[in-house]
C-alpha positions in Angstrom: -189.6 11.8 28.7 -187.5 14.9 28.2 -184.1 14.5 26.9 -182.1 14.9 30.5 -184.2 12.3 31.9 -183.1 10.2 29.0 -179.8 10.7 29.7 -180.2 9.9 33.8 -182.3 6.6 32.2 -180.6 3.0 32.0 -181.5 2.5 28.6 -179.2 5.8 28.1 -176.3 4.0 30.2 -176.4 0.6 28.9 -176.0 2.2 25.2 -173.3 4.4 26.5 -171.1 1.8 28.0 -171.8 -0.8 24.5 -170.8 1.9 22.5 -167.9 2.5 25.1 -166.7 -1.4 24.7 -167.5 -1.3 20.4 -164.9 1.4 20.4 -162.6 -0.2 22.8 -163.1 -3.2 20.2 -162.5 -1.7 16.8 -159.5 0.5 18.0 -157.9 -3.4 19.3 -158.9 -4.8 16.5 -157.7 -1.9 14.0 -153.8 -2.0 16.2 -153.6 -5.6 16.0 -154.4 -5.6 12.3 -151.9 -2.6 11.6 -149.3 -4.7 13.3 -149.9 -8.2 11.4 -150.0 -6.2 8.2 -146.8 -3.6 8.4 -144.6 -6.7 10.4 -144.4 -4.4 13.3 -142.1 -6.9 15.1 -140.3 -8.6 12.6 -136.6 -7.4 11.9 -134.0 -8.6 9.5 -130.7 -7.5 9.4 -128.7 -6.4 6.7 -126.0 -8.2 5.4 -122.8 -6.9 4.5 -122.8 -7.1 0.5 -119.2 -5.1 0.2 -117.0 -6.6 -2.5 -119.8 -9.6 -3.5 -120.9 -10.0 -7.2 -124.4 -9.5 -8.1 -125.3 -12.9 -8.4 -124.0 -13.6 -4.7 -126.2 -10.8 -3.6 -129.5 -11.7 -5.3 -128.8 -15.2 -3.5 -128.2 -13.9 0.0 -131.1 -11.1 -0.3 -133.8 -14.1 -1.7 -132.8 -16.1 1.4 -133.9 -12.8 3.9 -136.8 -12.0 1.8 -135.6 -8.3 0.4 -135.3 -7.2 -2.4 -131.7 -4.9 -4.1 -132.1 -2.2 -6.9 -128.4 -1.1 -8.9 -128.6 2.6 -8.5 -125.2 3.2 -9.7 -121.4 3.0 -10.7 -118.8 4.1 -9.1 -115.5 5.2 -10.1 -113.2 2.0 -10.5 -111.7 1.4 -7.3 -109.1 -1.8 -8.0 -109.1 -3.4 -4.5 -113.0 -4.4 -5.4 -113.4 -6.9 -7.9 -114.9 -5.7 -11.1 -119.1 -5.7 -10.9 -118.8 -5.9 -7.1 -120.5 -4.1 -4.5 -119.0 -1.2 -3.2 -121.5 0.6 -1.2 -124.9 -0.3 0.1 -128.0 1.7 1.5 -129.0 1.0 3.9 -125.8 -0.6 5.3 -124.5 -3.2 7.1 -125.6 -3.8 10.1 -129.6 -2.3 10.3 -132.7 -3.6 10.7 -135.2 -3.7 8.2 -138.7 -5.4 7.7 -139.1 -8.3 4.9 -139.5 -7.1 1.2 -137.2 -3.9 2.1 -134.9 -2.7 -1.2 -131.2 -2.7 -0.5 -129.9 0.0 -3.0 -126.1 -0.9 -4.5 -123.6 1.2 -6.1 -121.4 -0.8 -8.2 -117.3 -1.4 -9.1 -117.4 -0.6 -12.9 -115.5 -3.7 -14.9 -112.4 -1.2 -15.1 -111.2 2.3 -15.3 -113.0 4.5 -17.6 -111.4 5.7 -20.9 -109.6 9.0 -21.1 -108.4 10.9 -23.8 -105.4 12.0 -24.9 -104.2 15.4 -24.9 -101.8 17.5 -27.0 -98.9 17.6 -25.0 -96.0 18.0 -28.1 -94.0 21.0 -27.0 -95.0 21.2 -23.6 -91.7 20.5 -20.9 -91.1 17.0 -18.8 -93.0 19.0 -15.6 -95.8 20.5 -17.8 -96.7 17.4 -19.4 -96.1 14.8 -16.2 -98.2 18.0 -14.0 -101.3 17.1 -17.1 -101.1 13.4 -17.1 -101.1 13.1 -13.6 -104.1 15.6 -12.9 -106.5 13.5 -15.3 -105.4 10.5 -14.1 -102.7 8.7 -15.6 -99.4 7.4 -14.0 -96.0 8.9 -15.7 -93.4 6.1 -16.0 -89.9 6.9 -13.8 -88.4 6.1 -16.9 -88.3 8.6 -20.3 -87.0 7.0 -23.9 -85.0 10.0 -25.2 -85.1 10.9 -29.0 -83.1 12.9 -31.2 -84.4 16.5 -30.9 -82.9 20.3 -30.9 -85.3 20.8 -27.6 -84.4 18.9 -24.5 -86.7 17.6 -21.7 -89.4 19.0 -24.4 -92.7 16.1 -25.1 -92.4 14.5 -28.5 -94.4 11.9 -28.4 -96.4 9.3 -25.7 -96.0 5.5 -25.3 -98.4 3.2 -23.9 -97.8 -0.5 -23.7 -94.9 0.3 -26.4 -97.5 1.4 -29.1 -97.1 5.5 -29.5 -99.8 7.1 -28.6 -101.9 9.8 -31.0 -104.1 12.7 -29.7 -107.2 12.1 -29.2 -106.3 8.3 -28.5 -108.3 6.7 -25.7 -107.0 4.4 -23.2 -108.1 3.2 -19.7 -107.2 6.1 -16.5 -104.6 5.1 -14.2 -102.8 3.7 -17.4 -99.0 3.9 -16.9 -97.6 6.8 -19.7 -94.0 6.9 -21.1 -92.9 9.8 -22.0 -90.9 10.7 -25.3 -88.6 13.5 -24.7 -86.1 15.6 -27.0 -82.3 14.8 -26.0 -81.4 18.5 -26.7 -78.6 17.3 -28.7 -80.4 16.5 -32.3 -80.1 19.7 -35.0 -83.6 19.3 -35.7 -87.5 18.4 -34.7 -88.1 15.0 -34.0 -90.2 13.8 -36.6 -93.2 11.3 -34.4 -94.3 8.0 -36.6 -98.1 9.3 -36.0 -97.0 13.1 -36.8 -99.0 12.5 -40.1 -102.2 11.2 -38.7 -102.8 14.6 -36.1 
């Protein structure tokens, strides 16, 4: 039997159509099992963690079955409480499959530290142009000293305690400044003078 009568045969056709129907089969077979084993259909949607602590959000991500991962700190923002959530990927909102990783960025527990710079010598506008740039608050209200320079720095107060350079204290800290009266006939001599 040569090879085109084979292929005109019924043994030929019957084969053909099996292995016809075993495809058919495994490629069912192989979608169904794709789709029980990546949760093709099943959505949960994000919550909105904004503003809740870490251990309300490991609560209410157990109870949807996913999973968060701290991927940073932002810069302290005071209308979130400290160690709160202040931005979320993927957000609010989407839908996700079971076991997904919500990735949270963090409110730090407060401002971070900044230092002090020299500002002795520098004028009222100089110094308030500085502290304002990295961050701090100038108080409205000076405390004048006796000095031979007026509206000239002499010295920083913070929470009443004068400040030194070099000192650290938390940004957004309000400053006082300590300012010459231009009526002294000399330097004003600062209590941490010594100690620069």
């Amino acid at each position: 039997m040569g090879l085109f009568q084979f292929i005109k045969s019924k043994t030929f056709l019957k084969q053909l159509v099996l292995a016809i129907v075993g495809l058919v089969l495994f490629i069912f077979a192989v979608m169904k099992w794709l789709d029980i084993t990546t949760n093709h259909d099943q959505k949960i949607e994000v919550p909105n963690l904004e503003k809740k602590s870490l251990l309300s959000v490991e609560s209410i991500l157990e109870d949807l079955d996913l999973k968060f991962v701290v991927i940073d700190s932002a810069s302290y923002n005071p209308n979130y409480p400290p160690k709160s959530v202040i931005e979320q990927s993927p957000e609010a909102g989407t839908f996700v499959k079971e076991k997904r990783k919500i990735y949270l960025t963090l409110n730090p527990s407060n401002y971070n530290d900044v230092v002090i710079p020299d500002l002795f010598g520098r004028t009222k506008r100089q110094a308030t142009s500085q502290l304002l740039g990295i961050g701090f608050r100038v108080s409205s209200t000076e405390i004048l000293v006796k000095d031979i320079a007026k509206d000239v720095v002499r010295g920083l107060k913070f929470k009443g305690k004068e400040l030194k350079i070099g000192d650290k204290i938390p940004k957004n800290s309000m400053i006082t400044l300590m300012l010459g009266d231009g009526e002294g006939t000399g330097r004003y001599k600062s209590t941490t003078e010594g100690s620069n």
